[in-house]
N, C-alpha and C positions, 0 to 999 in steps of 0.2 A: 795231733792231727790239725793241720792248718786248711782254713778256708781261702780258697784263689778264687776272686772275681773275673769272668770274662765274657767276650761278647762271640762267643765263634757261631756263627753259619753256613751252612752249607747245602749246597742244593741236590737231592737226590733226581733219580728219575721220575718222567709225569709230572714234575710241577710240584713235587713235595721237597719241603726242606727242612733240615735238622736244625733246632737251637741250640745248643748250651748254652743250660740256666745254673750248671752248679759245677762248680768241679773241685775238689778236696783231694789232697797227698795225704796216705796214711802215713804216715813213716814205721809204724810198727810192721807192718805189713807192706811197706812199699810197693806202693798201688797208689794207681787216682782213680777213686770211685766219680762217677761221674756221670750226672742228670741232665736230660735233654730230650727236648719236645720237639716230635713230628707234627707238621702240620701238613695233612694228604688229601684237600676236600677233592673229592670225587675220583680217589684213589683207595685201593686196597691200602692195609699197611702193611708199611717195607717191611722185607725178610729179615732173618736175623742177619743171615749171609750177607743182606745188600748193607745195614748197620755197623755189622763188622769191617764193611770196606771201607766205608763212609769215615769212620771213628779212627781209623788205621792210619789214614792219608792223613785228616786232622791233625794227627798226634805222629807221628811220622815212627809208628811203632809197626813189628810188623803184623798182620792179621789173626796169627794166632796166639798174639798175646793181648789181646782184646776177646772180654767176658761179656757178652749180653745178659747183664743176671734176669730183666724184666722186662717185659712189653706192656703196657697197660694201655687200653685203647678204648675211647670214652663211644661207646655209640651213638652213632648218625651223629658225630660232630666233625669225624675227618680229623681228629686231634691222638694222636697219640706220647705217654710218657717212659721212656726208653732209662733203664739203669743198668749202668755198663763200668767192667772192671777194668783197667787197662795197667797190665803188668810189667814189670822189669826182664824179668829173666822166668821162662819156664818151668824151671825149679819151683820158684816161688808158686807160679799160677796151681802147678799142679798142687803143693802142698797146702793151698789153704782153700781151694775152690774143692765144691762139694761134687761128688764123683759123680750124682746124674746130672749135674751140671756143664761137667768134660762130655758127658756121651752125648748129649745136647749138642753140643758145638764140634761134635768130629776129636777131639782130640784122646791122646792114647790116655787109659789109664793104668 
């Protein structure tokens, strides 16, 4: 598993925007797990749905092979830490993501 440094931004709706602070290639798994901070003051925090779209464009994959595994959302700071799977091929997503995790996100299991 290699660590990749990078600066990605990107701006959702209301004034909030995504950082990527981390982004790693499993190769055993071939996946990029990947860490990134909302910042939403005086917004709710984005959907998974709106994350998913956001991370999809970023990585030019398509929607449903992007995993939201986490939301963590720090109160009354407007800061949220977003942990997200972003897969190769379907096969893979399905076989190694954990199945209330597919029902979470819409997909078949």
């Amino acid at each position: 598993m290699g660590s990749l440094r990078s600066e990605k931004v990107a701006r959702l709706g209301e004034g909030a925007e995504l950082r990527v602070v981390s982004e790693r290639f499993n190769s055993l798994i071939r996946r990029l797990e990947v860490e990134a901070v909302v910042t939403h003051q005086g917004s709710p925090t984005p959907s998974r749905r709106e994350l998913v779209e956001v991370l999809s464009r970023m990585y030019s994959r398509s929607p449903e092979l992007v995993i939201i595994r986490k939301v963590e959302s720090e109160y009354g700071m407007g800061v949220s830490r977003v942990y997200a799977h972003i897969y190769e091929s379907l096969e893979r997503l399905k076989l190694y993501e954990p199945k209330h995790i597919l029902r979470r996100h819409g997909a078949g299991v």
